[in-house]
C-alpha positions, -999 to +999 in steps of 0.1 A: +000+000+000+013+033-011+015+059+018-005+087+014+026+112+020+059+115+038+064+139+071+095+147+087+089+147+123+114+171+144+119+169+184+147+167+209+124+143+231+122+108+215+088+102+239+072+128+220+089+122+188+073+083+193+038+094+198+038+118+168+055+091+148+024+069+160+000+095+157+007+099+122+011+063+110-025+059+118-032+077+086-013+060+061+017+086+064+049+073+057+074+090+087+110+103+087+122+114+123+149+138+132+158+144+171+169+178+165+173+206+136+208+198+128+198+159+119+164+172+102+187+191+075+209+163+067+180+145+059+165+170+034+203+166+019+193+129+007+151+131+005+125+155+001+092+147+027+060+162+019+057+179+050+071+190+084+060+190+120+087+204+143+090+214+177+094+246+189+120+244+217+153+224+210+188+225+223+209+230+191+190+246+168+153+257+179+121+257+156+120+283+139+159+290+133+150+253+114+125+269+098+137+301+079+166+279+072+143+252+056+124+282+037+154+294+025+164+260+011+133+241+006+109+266-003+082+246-016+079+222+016+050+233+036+063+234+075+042+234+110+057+244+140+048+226+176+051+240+207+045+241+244+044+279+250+006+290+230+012+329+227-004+347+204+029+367+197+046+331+190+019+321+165+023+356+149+059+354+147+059+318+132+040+325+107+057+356+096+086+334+092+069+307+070+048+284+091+022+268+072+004+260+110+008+259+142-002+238+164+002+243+206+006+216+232-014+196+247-034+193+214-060+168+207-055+141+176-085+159+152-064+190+157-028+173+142-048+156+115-065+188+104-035+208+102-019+184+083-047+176+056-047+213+056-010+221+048-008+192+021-039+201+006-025+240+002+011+225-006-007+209-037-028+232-048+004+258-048+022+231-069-009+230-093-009+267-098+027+271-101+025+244-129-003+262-142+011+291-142+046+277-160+025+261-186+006+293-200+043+311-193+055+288-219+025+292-247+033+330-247+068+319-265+095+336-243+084+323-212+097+287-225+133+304-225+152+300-191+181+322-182+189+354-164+221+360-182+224+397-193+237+382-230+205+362-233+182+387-222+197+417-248+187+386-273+154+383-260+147+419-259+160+422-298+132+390-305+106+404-286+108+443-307+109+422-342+079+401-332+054+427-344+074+432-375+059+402-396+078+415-427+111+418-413+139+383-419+151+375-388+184+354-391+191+336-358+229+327-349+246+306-325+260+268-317+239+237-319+215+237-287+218+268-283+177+271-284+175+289-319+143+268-329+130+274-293+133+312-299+119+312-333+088+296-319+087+324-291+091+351-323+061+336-340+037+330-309+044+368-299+041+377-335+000+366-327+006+340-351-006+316-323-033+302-345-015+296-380+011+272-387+053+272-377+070+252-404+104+241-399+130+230-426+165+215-420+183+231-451+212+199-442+187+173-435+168+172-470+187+160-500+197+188-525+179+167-552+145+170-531+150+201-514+136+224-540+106+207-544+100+204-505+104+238-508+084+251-531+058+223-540+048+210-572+021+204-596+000+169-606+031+157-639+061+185-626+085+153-631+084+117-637+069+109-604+051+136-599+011+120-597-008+141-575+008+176-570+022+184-535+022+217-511+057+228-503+069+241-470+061+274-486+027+274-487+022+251-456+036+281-436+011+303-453+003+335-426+027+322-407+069+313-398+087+292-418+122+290-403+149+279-428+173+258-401+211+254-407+206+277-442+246+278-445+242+242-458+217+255-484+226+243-520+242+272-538+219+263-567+191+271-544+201+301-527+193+323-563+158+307-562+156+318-525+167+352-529+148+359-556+115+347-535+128+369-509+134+397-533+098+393-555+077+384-525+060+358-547+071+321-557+057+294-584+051+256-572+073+232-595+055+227-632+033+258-629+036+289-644+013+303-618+025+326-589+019+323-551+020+352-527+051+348-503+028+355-469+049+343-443+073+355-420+109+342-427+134+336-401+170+316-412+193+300-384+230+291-384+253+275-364+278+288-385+297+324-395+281+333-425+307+362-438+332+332-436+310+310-463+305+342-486+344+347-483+350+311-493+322+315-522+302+288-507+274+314-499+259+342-524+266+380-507+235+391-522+213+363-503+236+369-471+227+405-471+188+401-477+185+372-450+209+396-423+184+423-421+182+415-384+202+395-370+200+377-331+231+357-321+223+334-294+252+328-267+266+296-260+263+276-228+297+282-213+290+322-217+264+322-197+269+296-171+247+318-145+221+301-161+228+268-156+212+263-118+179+278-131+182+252-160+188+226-140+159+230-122+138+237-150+145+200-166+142+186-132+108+196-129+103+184-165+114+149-157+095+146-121+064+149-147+076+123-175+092+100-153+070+101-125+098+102-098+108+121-065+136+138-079+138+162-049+171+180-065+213+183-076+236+179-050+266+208-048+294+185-062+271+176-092+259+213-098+300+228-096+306+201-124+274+208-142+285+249-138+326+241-146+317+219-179+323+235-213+294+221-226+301+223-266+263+209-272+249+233-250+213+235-237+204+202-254+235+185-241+228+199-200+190+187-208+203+152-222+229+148-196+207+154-165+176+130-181+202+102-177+206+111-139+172+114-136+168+080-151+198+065-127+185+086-093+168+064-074+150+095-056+182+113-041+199+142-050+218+139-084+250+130-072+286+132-095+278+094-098+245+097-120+263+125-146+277+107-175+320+097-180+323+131-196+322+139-154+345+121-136+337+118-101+354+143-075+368+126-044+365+153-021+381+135+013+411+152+029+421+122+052+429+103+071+464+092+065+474+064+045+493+038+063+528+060+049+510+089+074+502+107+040+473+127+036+457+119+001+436+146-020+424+140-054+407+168-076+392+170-107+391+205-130+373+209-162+404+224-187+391+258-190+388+262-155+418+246-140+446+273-127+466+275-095+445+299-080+415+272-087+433+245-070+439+268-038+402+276-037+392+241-038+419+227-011+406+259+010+369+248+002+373+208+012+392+217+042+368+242+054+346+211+046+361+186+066+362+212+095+325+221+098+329+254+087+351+257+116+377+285+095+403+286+127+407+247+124+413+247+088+435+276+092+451+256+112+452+220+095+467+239+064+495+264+085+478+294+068+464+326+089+424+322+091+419+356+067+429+332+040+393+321+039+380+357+039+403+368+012+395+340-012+363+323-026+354+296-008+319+285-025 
């Protein structure tokens, strides 16, 4: 039988800690206990309960110093608070800090049931209107783009001011999963274009020999073949966005017959001598420098020039690695829906890799690599052990000796990121690790003055 949800019970007194755990189990909860604050975040480290009931009063780390931390952290866990003392002023000032509820002892069994129902019920009615609220984000175009970067939003705000321009030929720039299709989409819903078609065509997918007519179209006896005419990407886009993908790689033969559609505003389908109206928006995307093919004659001037009216270069992953956390999480939450799993998160060692990586496939390549972790989690955090070879994992351990009394410490840099003054930050960051945070004792364990760890980055 599948519990109905998981709670993280808090309290320094394992009596009371007991009867809650009982208390709850009588309604199908599943229960996590913690016998103090300290011991309830090290389990949100390696799960992610549904819901917590702490007390108020505890020796290392009281109630609600748990829960502004947890807030902080865990944002989206609803929390109640227990406690002994039932002031008014208490309630008031749990529930400035985040308290879902609060509950004072001696309270009876309906009471502890109610609040809970209650708090789960709001927790996932917040979670429907948050998904809600991300899924109409996402029809409006731009609100499918994630990032914060200041490169990517100057390239939003350039795709957002051509939108209304249906006329003008956008050409779209930058590296293979960089998101160009994903931002030609966002051009053409905010363009109102919402209800007519977006037709996309791979200029290096289609064979030169068929791309023309995939193109344009042809008529019922155009070519041997030819029994029943055929409506080219050209007229499926009609009032739309046909985006012209990879159009360095278009045949050279084909790039007159472009330009001169782009030039005359009309084109004829294959075998007719009748012309169509060109009434769709045009936007071309490149993952390569375009000057460089006209330069090397393998791409006409004239067509470069007509299709560059407008131009949006897209920046690649490692340029705007800000972004990466808030993608992260944004393909987390994707795969939590497809695969149906508890995938509460990425642990700190995996997200420095993810951040430190060079990514050369960008977006696509984070999206691919963290659906394998997904697939491998098991419902932790995404550890360096789900992320793929490309990652190898960081051994982190300062200690003990070895049986020569040698202290062994391993590291592991991505090439653009490895100095001297990177391997210093990290051997100041593991140590400070080993030491709780404790900065005199590291200071100490490494012979340096304890300002070292103010002086340099430590996180």
């Amino acid at each position: 039988m599948t519990a109905e949800a998981t709670i993280l019970a808090v309290d320094d007194k394992k009596s009371a800690l007991l009867l809650m755990k009982s208390q709850l189990r009588m309604w199908d909860f599943d229960v996590l206990c913690a016998t103090g604050g300290a011991e309830a975040l090290a389990i949100l480290e390696e799960t992610s309960p549904d819901l917590i009931l702490s007390d108020q009063v505890m020796p290392d780390m009281d109630g609600l110093a748990l829960l502004q931390t947890v807030k902080r952290r865990y944002p989206d866990i609803p929390f109640i608070l227990v406690t002994a003392h039932g002031k008014i002023e208490h309630a008031v000032t749990a529930v400035k800090k985040g308290a879902d509820d609060y509950l004072v002892r001696p309270y009876r069994i309906e009471e502890l049931e109610a609040a809970v129902r209650r708090a789960l019920k709001y927790s996932i009615f917040q979670k429907e209107r948050q998904e809600l609220k991300a899924w109409l984000d996402g029809q409006k175009g731009f609100g499918a783009i994630v990032g914060q970067s200041s490169r990517l939003l100057d390239a939003l705000e350039l795709a957002r001011q051509v939108a209304k321009s249906p006329r003008t030929i956008v050409c779209l720039y930058g590296e293979s999963g960089t998101g160009k299709e994903l931002l030609a989409r966002a051009i053409h819903l905010a363009s109102g274009c919402m209800e007519t078609r977006f037709v996309g065509v791979n200029c290096a997918g289609i064979p030169p020999s068929l791309l023309e007519s995939e193109l344009f179209g042809y008529v019922k006896g155009a070519f041997t073949g030819a029994d029943k005419g055929r409506e080219g990407k050209f007229g499926m886009a009609r009032k739309g966005t046909l985006l012209l993908d990879e159009i360095g790689d278009l045949p050279f033969e084909i790039q007159g017959k472009l330009l001169r559609v782009l030039q005359e505003g009309t084109y004829e389908k294959l075998g007719s001598d009748g012309s169509l109206q060109m009434d769709f928006r045009v936007i071309a995307a490149t993952n390569q420098h375009l000057e460089r093919l006209v330069e090397a004659k393998r791409f006409r001037e004239d067509l470069y020039h007509r299709i560059n009216v407008y131009p949006i270069a897209l920046p690649a992953l490692r340029d705007r690695k800000e972004d990466i956390p808030l993608l992260a999480e944004h393909f987390m939450g994707e795969f939590r829906q497809t695969l149906g799993k508890k995938l509460p998160g990425i642990a700190e060692p995996a997200m420095d890799l993810l951040i430190n990586h060079s990514w050369p496939g960008n977006v696509r390549e984070l999206k691919n690599c963290l659906e394998r972790a997904a697939i491998l989690s098991k419902g932790e955090l995404i550890q360096p052990a789900h992320l793929p070879a490309i990652f190898p994992p960081e051994i982190s351990a300062i200690g003990p000796a070895d049986k020569n009394d040698k202290i062994r410490l391993e590291m592991t840099f991505d090439p653009a990121g490895y100095s001297l003054d990177a391997v210093i930050n990290r051997v100041l960051k593991l140590t400070l690790e080993q030491c709780g945070d404790n900065k005199a004792e590291a200071a100490r364990i490494l012979k340096v003055n304890r300002n070292m760890f103010y002086r340099r980055p430590t996180s």
